[in-house]
Residue, then its C-alpha position, 0 to 999 in steps of 0.5 A: x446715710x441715714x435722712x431725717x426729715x423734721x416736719x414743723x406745723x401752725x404757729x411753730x415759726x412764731x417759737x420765740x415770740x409766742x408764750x415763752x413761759x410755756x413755749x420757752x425763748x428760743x426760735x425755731x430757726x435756733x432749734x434748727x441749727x442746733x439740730x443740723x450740729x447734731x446730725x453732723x456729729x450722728x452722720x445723719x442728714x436732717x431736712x426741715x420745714x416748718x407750714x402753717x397750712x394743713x396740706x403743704x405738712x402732707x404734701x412735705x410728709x407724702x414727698x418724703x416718704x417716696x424719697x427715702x427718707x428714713x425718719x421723721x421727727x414731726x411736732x404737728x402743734x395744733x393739729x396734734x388734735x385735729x387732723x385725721x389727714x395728717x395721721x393718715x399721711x403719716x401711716x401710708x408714708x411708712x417713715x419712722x415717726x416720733x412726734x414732739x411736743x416742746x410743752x407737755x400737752x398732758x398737763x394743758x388744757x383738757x383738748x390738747x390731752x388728745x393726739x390723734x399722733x401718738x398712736x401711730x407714732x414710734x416714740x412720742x416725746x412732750x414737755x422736754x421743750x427743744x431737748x425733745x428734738x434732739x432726743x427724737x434725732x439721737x433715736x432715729x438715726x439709731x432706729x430709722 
């Protein structure tokens, strides 16, 4: 079976709260279920979790690479930018990567432009709020 670990960064758990207008009403834990509805129908297995800490994201990444995961659905927020480290972790896990982002970071703010994901990534999906995670899903359990 197919396993697809779904890897959340900062201020991910406020969805629901935080900006609707850019980020929309629905929560994460919503995003979730409705994941783990489609992954049933896909005969996947999705895994997810959610940090707002820097090292406990690479730490999720490093376990499930040496676990056999198959694939990782990963929306870094605002570490998008920022993090070498998450990047690294992301290429010396050796999962399937697709990188999600619920706004489109390209019509933002001129620093959210840059991901220092994206080119590490299989795929990159942004601006599709939550229908960009279940398109991350549909290509994994396909692809991974």
């Amino acid at each position: 079976m197919v396993k697809i670990g779904l890897l959340n960064g900062p201020n991910l758990d406020r969805l629901g709260k935080r900006e609707p207008e850019i980020y929309g009403s629905i929560t994460l834990d919503e995003i979730v279920k409705k994941l783990n509805l489609v992954a049933s129908e896909l005969g996947c297995e999705l895994v997810s979790s959610q940090s707002n800490h820097e090292g406990i994201l690479i730490d999720k990444i490093h376990e499930w690479g040496d676990t056999g995961f198959s694939g990782l659905i990963l929306n870094p927020g605002g570490l998008t930018h920022t993090s070498v480290a998450l990047r690294d972790a992301v290429v010396t896990s050796g999962l399937k990567t697709v990188e999600v982002h619920l706004s489109n970071i390209h019509a933002r703010e001129d620093f959210r432009h840059k991901s220092l994901i994206s080119g590490i990534a299989a795929a990159v999906v942004a601006g599709m709020n939550h229908h960009g995670y279940v398109s991350a899903l549909r290509y994994l359990s396909e692809e991974a």
